[in-house]
N, C-alpha and C positions, 0 to 999 in steps of 0.2 A: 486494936487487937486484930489478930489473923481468925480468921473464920473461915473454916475449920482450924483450928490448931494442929499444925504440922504434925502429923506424926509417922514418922520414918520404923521402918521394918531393916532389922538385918538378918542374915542368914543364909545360908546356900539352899536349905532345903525348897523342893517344892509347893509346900504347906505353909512357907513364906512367903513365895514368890507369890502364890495367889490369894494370901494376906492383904498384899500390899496391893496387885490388881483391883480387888474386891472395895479394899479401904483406907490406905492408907496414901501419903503424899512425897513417898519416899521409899526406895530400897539401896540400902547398904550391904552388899555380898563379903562374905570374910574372902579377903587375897591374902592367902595361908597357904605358906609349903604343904604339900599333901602328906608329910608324915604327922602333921600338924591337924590338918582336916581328920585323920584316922583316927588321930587321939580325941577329938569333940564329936566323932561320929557323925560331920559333916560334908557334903559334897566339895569335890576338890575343883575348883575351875583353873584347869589349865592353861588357858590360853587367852589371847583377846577377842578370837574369832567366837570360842563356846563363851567368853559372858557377854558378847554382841548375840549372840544367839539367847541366851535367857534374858539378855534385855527387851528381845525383838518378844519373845514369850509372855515377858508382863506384859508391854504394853498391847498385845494381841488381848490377852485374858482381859485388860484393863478396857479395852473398847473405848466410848466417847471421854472415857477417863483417863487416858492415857497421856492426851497432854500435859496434865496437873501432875503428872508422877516424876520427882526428879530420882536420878541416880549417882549415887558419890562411892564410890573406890578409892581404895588408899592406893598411894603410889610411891613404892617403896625402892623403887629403880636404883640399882647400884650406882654408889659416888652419889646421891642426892645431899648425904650429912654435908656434904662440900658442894653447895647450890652454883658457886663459880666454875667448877668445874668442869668438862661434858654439857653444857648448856643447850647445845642444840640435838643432841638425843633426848637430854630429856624435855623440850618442847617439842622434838619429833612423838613420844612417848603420850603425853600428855593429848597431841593433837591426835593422836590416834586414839585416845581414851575416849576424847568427844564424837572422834569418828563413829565410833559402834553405838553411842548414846550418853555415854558419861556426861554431867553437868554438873559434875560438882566430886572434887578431888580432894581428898586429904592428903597432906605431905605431911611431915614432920622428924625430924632427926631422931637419932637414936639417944639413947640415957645422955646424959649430959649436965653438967654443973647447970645453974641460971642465967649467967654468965653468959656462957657459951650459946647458951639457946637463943638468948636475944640477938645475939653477933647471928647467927642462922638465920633467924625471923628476919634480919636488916639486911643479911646478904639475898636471903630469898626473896622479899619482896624487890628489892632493888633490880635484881636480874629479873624476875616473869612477872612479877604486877604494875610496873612503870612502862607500859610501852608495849 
């Protein structure tokens, strides 16, 4: 068993962000259109530079805790449902997630039969986790 057991925070807010500083082993930020963010009355992060800036933020607040804090973003990059596609923007994309702190990415297709999902899952690993 993991000791502590993982527990990840999501949210834009700053009441999160110093959640997860404080105690937790994870923060997941909503990457939501901002007309999106207005509708949950949550912080909108525009850009990659401002959530490399609230990354750099936790782990300031987080002090000797910082290391242990991982961060996952979704990466919803246009043409991603089609992993063959644009391959190398979106490992240009991806490598610039890690750049600012990212360690941990969520991708996944949009609505889809089961079917179809697994054909993704086998096209996606086969292009970015083999190599």
């Amino acid at each position: 068993t993991q000791d502590p057991i993982p527990i990840w925070i999501g949210g834009n807010s700053r009441l999160s962000r110093r959640r997860v500083a404080a105690r937790a082993q994870g923060w997941m930020p909503m990457g939501v259109p901002e007309a999106v963010a207005k509708s949950t009355r949550s912080s909108h992060i525009g850009s990659l530079a401002e959530l490399g800036a609230l990354i750099a933020e936790v782990k300031d607040l987080a002090g000797d805790r910082a290391e242990g804090i991982d961060f996952c973003m979704s990466y919803t990059g246009e043409g991603i449902a089609r992993p063959t596609v644009d391959v190398q923007r979106h490992r240009e994309t991806i490598d610039e997630l890690a750049g600012i702190g990212v360690n941990w990415a969520s991708v996944g297709p949009p609505p889809m039969e089961p079917s179809a999902i697994l054909d993704f899952l086998r096209a996606f690993g086969e292009t970015y986790c083999n190599g």
